[in-house]
N, C-alpha and C positions, 0 to 999 in steps of 0.2 A: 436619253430618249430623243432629244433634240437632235441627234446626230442620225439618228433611224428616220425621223423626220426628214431630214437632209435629204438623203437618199433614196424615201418612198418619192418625195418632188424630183427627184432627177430619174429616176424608173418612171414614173408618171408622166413628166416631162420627154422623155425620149422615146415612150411607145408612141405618144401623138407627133412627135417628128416624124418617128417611124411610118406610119401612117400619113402624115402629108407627102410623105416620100412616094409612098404605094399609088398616090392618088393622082402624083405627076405624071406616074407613068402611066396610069390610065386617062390623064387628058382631065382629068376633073379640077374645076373651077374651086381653088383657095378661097377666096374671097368668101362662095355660097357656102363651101363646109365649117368655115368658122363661122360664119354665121347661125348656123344652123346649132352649132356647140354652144355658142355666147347664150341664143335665145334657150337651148333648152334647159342650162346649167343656170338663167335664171328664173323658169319657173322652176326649177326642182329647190331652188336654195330659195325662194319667194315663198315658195309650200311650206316648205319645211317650217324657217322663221314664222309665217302666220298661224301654221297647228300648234310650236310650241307659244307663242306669244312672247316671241324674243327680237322682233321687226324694233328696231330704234334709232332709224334715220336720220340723221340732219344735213344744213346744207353744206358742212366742208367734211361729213364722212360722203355723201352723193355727188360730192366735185372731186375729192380725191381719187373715190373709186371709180368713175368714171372715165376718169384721166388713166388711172392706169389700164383699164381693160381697152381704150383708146389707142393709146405706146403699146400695148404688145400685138393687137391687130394690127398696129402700123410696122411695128420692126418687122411682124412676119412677113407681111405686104410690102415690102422695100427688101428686105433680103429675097426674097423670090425673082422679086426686077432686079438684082444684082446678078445672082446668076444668071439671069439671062441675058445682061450685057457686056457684063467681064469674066473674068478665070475663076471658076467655083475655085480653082489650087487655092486662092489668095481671098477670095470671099469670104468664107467659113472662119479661117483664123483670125481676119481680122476682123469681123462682127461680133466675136467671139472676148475681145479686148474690151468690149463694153462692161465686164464685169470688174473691171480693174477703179472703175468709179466708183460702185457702191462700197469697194471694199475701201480707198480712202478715207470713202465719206463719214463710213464706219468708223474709222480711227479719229478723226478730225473732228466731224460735228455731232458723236455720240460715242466720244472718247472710250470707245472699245480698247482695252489695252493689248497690244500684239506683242510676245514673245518674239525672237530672233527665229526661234526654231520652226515656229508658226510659219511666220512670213518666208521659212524657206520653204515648207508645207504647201502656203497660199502659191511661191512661184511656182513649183515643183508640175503644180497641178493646174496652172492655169497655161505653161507651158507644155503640157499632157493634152490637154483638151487642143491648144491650135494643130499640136503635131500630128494626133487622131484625123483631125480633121481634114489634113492636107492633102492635096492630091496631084498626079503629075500630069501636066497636061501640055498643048501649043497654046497658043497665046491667038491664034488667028479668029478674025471676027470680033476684036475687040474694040468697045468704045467706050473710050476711059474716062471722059469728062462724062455721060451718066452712070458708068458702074460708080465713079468714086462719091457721086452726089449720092446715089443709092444707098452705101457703101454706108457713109456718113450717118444719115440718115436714121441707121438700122440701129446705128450703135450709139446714137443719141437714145433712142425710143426707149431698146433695152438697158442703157445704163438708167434713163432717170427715172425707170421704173423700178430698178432696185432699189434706188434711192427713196424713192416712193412707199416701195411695202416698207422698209426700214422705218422710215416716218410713221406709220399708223401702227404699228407696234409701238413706236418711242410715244405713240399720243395716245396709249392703250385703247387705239377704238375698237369695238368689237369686229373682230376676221368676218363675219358671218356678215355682216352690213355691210362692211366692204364689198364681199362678194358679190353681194347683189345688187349693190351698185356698178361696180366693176363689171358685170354683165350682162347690164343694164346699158349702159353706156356703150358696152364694145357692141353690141346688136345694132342700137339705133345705127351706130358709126357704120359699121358692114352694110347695111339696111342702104346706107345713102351712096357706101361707093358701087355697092350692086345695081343701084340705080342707074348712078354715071355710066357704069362699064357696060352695062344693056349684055349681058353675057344669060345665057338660055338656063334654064334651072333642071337638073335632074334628081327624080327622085333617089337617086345614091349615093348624092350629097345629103341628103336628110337622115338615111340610115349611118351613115359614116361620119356625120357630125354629131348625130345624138350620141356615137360610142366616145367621139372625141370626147364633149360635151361632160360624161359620166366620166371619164378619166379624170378630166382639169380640173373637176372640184375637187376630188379629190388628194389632189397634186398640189394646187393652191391652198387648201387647209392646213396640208402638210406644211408648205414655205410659210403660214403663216406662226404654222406650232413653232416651229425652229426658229425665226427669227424674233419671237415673243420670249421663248425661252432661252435662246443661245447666244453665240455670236455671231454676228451677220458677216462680220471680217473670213469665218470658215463657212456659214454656212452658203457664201454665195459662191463661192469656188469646186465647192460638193455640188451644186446643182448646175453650176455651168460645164459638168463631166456628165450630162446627158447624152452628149455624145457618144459616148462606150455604150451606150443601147444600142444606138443606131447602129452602128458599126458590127457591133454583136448581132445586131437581127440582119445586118446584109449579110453576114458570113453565116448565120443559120437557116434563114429563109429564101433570100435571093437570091442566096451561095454564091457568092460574091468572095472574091479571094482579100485574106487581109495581106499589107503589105507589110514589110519586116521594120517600117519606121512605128506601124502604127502599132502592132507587136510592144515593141519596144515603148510608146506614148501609152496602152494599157498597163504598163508593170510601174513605171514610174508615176502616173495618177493614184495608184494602191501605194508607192512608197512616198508620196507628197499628201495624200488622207493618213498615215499612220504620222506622220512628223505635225500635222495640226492636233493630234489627240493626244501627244505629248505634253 
């Protein structure tokens, strides 16, 4: 079950990339539609917890989870300003390298034990996800002391948030107070850089955050099911192949052609998830 878990988070995870995707190309302001997500995936998980009477707060489950709803506003907000100052070819894959930390950390500081077989599974498929994501491109208009500051950045945010959910499962806090601190936190956060950036508000960030919004919780339940229940050594290499969404929805909806590398980085992510269930 924890491995369907896996997978509903990277479906989950990759229709809302999919969708930020959609939104660049209409011009619409990141910033406001996760904002618009954070806030309404914390009243919806606020409601909830207070109709059942399961709200039980404290202050390092409301510092952790806000810290982490924090790092992923931030990774997305830092890898957006990477593409736009260096070669999305070289952005994506390496942003993407941020998952190689939680899965250490998983061995090391919550002595997860990894099989050989596993860990050719874990490469298989973390080297599936950079090759998916690559793309060919010139190199002109580049400025490389801020993409690689950006760059950095991204893959700070997203590693030490793996690190993070990993933590509040090893400290059995309840998923469900996380969330709502986690959404909590990432609002006010969005809330003060929409301030800064003085960027104009459309009612179509409201509608397209709210769908966001309804996907992540339940994307985030999901990572929380699996990494409470599994091993976080597989299950963060399964969720960092969100990318095959994307990819899949430019070739079904954008019609977008695949290219024969990335072909090829779809069959070998299926033959690196069969070698971790070994």
């Amino acid at each position: 079950m924890w491995i369907a878990a896996a997978f509903v988070t990277m479906v989950c995870f990759g229709t809302n990339n999919t969708i930020f995707k959609w939104s660049t190309e209409k011009k619409v302001s990141k910033v406001h539609i996760q904002f618009f997500f954070y806030f309404v995936a914390f009243l919806l998980t606020l409601g909830f917890a207070f109709v059942n009477g399961t709200v039980h707060l404290n202050l390092i489950t409301i510092l952790l989870g806000a810290f982490i709803g924090i790092l992923n506003a931030n990774g997305n907000i830092q890898m957006s300003k990477a593409f736009e100052k260096g070669p999305a070819s070289l952005t994506s894959p390496l942003v993407g390298t941020n998952t190689i930390f939680p899965i250490v950390c998983a061995g090391v500081l919550f002595h997860e034990h990894i099989t050989v077989i596993q860990w050719v599974g874990i490469i298989i498929m973390l080297g599936s996800a950079m090759a998916i994501q690559y793309s060919s491109g010139n190199n002109r208009g580049i400025n490389y002391f801020p993409w690689m500051i950006r760059v950095g950045l991204a893959i700070f945010s997203f590693g030490l948030l793996g690190v993070l959910m990993k933590t509040t499962s090893y400290l059995q806090i309840n998923s469900l107070d996380i969330l709502i601190a986690m959404y909590g936190g990432g609002s006010v956060y969005l809330a003060i850089c929409s301030i800064l950036k003085k960027e104009k508000w459309q009612r179509s960030e409201a509608n397209v955050g709210s769908i966001v919004g309804l996907i992540s919780i339940l994307g985030y339940s999901s990572y929380f099911y699996a990494l409470n229940s599994g091993m976080a050594s597989i299950v963060f290499p399964i969720v960092s192949l969100n990318c095959l969404v994307v990819v899949l929805a430019g070739f079904f909806l954008f019609k977008e052609k695949l290219k024969r590398y990335q072909v090829i980085g779809v069959c070998t992510a299926l033959l690196g998830i069969i070698f971790t269930k070994i």
